[in-house]
C-alpha positions as CSV (number, residue, x, y, z in Angstrom):
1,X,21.0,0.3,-7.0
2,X,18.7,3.2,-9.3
3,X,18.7,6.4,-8.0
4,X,14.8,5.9,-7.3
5,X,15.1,2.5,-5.1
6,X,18.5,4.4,-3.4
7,X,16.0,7.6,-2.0
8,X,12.9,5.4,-1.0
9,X,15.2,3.2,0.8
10,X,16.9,5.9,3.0
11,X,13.9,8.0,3.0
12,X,11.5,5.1,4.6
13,X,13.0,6.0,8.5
14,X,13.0,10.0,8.4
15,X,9.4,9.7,6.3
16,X,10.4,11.4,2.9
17,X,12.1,10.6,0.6
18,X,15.1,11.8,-1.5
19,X,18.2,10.4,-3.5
20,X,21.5,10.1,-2.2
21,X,22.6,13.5,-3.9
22,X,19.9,14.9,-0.9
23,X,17.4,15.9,-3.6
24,X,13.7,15.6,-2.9
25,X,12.1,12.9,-4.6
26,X,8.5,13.4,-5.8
27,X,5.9,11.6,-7.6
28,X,7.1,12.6,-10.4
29,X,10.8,10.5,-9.8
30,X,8.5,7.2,-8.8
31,X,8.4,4.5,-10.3
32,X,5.0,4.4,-11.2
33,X,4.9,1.5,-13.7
34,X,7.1,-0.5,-12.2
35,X,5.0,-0.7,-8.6
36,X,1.9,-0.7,-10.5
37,X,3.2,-4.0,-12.2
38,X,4.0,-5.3,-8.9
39,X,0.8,-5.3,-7.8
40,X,-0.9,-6.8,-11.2
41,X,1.7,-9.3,-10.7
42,X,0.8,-10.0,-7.0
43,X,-2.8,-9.3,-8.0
44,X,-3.6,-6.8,-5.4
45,X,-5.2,-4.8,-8.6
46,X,-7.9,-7.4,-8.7
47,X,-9.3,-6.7,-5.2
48,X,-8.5,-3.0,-5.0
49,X,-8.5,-0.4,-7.0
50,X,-6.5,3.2,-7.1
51,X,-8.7,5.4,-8.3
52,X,-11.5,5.1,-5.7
53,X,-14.1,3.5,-8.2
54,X,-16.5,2.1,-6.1
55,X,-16.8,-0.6,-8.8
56,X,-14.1,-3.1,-10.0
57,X,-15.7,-5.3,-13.2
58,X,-18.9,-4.2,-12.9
59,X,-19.4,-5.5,-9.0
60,X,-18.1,-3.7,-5.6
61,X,-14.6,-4.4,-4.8
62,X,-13.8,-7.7,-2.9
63,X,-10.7,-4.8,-1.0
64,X,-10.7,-1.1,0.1
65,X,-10.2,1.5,-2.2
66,X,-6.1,2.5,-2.0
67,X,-7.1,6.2,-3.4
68,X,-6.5,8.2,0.0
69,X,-6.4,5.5,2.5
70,X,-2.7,6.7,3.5
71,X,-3.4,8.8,7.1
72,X,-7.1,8.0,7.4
73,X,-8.7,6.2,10.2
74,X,-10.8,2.8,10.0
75,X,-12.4,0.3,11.6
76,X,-10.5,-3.3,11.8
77,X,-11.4,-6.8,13.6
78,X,-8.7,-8.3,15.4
79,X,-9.5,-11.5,17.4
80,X,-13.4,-10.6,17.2
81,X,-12.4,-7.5,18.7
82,X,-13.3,-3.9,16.6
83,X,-10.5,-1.2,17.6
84,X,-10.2,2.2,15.3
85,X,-6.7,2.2,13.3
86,X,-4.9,5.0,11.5
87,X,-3.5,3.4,8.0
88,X,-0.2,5.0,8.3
89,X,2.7,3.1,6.6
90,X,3.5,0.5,9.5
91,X,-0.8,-0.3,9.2
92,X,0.2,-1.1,5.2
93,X,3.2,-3.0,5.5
94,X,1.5,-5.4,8.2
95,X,-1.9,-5.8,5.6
96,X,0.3,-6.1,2.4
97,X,2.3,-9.2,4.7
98,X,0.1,-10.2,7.5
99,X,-3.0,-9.6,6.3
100,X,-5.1,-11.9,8.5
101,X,-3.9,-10.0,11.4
102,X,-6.4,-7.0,10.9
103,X,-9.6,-7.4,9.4
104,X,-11.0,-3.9,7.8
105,X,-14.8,-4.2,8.8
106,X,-17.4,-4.8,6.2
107,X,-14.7,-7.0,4.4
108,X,-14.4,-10.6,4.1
109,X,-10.7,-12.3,5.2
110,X,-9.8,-13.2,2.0
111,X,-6.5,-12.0,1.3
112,X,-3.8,-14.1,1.5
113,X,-0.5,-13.2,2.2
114,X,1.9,-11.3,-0.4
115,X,5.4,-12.1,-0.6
116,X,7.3,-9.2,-1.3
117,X,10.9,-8.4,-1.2
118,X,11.8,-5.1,0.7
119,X,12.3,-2.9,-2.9
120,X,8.8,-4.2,-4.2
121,X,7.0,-3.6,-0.7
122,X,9.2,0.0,-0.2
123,X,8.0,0.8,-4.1
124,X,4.1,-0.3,-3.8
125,X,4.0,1.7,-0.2
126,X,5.7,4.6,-1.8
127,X,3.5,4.5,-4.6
128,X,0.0,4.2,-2.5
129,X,1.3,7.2,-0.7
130,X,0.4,9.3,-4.2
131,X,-2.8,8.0,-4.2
């Protein structure tokens, strides 16, 4: 296991992360490339974008922006019912999985469900976390 996957593993219960040698590990020591091809590969970077563009080919995004969504609160539908979330990294992992089971308002339920082993959903998270 790469020092990078080693420290996102252990860090995901205390909330940080850090290598096994107990050094911090910052944006700097992700993998940046490797969970942006992820999601091209899973084509989460045709629905959403990072950047916070509030256009994605010329027309609004069919997804939420992933720029700063990490910690802030929004509005979801679940069973017809609207209930006020906070997108922490539990609120990711369930959308990226399950992600009929919340509904942000003022999107469609489009997305389907995104198979991903626990390094690729640890790395993507990890990496939406810089954004």
């Amino acid at each position: 296991m790469n020092k990078t996957i080693a420290g996102l593993c252990l860090g995901i219960a205390a909330g940080s992360f850090f290598f096994l040698d107990g050094s911090p590990a910052g944006a700097s020591d992700l993998d940046v490339a490797g969970a942006r091809k992820i999601m091209q590969d899973k084509l989460c970077l045709t629905c959403h974008t990072t950047d916070g563009a509030e256009t994605l080919n010329g027309a609004p995004p069919l997804g939420p922006t992933l720029k700063g969504i990490l910690g802030s609160k929004t509005t979801v539908v679940v069973e017809g019912a609207e209930t006020t979330v906070t997108i922490d990294e539990a609120y990711l992992r369930k959308a990226i999985l399950k992600p009929m089971a919340e509904i942000k308002k003022g999107y469609n339920p489009i997305m389907a469900p995104l198979p991903m082993t626990d390094e690729q959903l640890d790395l993507v998270i990890a990496y939406i976390k810089t954004l």
